[in-house]
C-alpha positions in Angstrom: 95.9 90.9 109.7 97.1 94.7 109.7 98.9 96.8 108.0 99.8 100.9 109.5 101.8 103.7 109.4 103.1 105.8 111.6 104.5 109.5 111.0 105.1 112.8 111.8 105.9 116.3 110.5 109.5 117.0 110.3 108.7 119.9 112.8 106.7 117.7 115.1 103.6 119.5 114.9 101.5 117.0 114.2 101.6 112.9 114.2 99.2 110.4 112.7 98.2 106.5 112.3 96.5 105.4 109.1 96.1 101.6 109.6 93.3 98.9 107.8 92.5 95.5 108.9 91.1 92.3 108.1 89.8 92.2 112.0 87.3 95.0 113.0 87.2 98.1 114.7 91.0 98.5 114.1 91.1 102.0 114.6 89.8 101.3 118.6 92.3 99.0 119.2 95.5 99.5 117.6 95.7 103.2 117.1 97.1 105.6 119.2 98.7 109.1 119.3 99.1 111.8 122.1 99.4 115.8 121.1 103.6 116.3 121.4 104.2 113.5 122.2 104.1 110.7 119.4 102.0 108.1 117.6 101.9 104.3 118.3 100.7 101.6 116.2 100.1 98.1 118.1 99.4 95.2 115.9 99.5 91.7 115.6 98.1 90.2 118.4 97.4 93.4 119.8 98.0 94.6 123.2 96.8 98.3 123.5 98.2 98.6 126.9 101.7 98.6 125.0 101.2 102.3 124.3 100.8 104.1 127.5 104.8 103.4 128.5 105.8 103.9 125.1 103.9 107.5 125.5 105.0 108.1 128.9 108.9 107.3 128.1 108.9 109.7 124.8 107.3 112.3 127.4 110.0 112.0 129.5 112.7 112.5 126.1 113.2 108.7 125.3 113.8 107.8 121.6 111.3 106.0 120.4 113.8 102.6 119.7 114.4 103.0 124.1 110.3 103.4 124.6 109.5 100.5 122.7 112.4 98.5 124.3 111.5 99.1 127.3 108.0 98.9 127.2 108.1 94.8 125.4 110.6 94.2 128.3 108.3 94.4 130.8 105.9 92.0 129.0 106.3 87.9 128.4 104.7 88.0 125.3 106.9 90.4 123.0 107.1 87.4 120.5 103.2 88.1 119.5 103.8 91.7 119.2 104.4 94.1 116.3 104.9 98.3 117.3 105.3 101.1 115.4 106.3 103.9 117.9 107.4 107.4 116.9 108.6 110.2 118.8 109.3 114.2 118.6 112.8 113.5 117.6 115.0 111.0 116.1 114.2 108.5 114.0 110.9 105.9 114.5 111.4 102.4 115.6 109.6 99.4 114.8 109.4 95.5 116.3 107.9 92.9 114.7 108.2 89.5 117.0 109.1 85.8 115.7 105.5 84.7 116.1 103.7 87.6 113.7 101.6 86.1 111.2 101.9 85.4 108.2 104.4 87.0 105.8 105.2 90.1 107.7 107.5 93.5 106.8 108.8 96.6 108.4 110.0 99.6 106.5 111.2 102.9 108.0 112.1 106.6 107.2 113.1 109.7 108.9 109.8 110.8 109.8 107.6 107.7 109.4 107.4 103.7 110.0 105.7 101.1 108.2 104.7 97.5 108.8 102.1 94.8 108.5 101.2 91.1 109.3 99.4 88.2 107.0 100.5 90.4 104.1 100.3 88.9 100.6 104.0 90.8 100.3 107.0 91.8 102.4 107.3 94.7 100.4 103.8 96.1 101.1 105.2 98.4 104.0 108.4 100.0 102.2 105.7 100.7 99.2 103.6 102.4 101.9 106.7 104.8 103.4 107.5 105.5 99.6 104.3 106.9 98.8 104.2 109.1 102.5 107.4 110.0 101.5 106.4 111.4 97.7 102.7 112.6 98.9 104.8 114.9 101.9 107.5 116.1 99.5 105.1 116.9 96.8 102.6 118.8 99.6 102.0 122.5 100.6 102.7 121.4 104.1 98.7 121.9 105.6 97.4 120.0 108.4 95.2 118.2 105.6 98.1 116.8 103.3 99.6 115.1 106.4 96.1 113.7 106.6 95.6 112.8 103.0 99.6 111.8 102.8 98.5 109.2 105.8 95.5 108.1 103.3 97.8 107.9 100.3 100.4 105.5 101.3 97.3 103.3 103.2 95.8 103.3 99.4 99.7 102.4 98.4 100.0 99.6 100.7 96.9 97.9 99.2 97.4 98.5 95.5 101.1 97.2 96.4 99.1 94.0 97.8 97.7 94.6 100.7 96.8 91.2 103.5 96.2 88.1 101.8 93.1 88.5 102.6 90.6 90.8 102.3 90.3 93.9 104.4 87.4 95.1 106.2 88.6 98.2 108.8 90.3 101.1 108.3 91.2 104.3 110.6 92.9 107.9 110.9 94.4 109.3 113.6 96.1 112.8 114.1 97.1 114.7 116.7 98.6 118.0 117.0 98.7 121.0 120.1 95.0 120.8 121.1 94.7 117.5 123.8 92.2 116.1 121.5 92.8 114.1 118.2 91.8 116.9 115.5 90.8 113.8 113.1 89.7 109.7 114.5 88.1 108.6 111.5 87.5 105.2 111.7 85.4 102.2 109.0 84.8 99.7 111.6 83.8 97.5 109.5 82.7 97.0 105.8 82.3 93.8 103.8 82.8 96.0 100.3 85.7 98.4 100.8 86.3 100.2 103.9 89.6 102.5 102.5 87.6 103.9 99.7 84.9 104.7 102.3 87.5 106.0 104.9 88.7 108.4 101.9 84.8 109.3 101.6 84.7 110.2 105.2 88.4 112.6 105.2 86.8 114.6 102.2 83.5 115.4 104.0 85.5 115.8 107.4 88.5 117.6 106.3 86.9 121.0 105.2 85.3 121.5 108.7 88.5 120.3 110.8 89.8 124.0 111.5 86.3 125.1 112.1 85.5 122.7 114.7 88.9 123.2 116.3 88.5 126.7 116.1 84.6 126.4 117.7 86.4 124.0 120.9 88.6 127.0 121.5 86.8 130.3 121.2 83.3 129.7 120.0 82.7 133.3 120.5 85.3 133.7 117.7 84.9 130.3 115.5 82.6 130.5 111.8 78.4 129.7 112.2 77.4 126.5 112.1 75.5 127.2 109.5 72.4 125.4 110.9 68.8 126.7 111.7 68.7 128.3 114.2 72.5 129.9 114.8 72.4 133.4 114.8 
């Protein structure tokens, strides 16, 4: 019913989830990323609660293949799961249990992971890392092409086939220094097309990110809100 990505920079700076569903509100449930630390994906028959010791072993300098070990061990019900996880360094790690549905796939790279469930390919999530792959490479390296690279390979995965059914949620999630996600964009639901709306949403948001990032920090200092009223 899902199909995500997770990634980072290759200097670590900043990590990010974009992820659609058939199912809605994806974005609440399956999403997750902590500044420094990593991003987590949990999908499937979702367990959020998986991410927490996946975050709390990459804190402590666990690769991510050893946080998401460790964290389906202490659970009965690995089977049902599917995890991206990805860490500050190494490579990303992915599982994807006997009882996913549908036709699922994994695909991973040095600074991403890919992977869906109920697809209508098993090549939908190596498409995906392709296209992160190509959107970073061909980037200036801003904060917003890791967004819209996140964007891009989510667009890939569904042109490349997307679920078998349709999709009707969508989400973006980064993180980078701040303790706060600096995007969490989410279509929680949409019977037309919730990734061309998500896309609508990141090109409104993404010319005010810095500003509001800069306003959290020193308002004092951050650009006018350009509203009546501010001085």
């Amino acid at each position: 019913m899902t199909f995500s990505i997770a990634a980072r920079t290759p200097d670590a700076r900043l990590f990010g989830i974009a992820i659609a569903s058939s199912s809605p509100a994806v974005g609440a449930r399956c999403a997750h990323a902590r500044a420094q630390v990593g991003a987590v994906a949990t999908q499937n028959v979702t367990d959020p609660a998986l991410a927490r010791p996946i975050f709390e072993a990459l804190a402590r300098g666990a690769s991510a293949a050893a946080a998401l070990d460790a964290a389906l061990s202490a659970t009965p019900f690995a089977a049902y799961r599917q995890v991206l996880a990805i860490g500050r360094e190494g490579p990303p790690a992915v599982h994807s249990g006997t009882r996913a549905l549908g036709t699922s796939g994994t695909a991973l790279g040095p600074h991403a992971a890919a992977a869906g469930n109920l697809l209508a390919r098993a090549a939908v999530p190596q498409v995906m890392l392709e296209r992160f792959a190509a959107s970073q490479a061909a980037a200036a390296g801003s904060d917003l092409d890791f967004g819209a690279a996140l964007l891009d390979a989510l667009r890939s995965g569904l042109a490349g086939g997307g679920e078998a059914g349709p999709i009707h949620s969508a989400a973006l999630l980064v993180v980078r220094e701040v303790s706060w996600p600096i995007v969490d964009l989410r279509i929680d639901w949409s019977d037309a097309d919730p990734l061309s709306e998500l896309q609508g949403l990141w090109e409104r948001y993404a010319p005010q990110l810095e500003s509001y990032v800069a306003r959290a920090l020193d308002p004092c200092a951050a650009p006018s809100f350009g509203v009546p009223g501010d001085p």
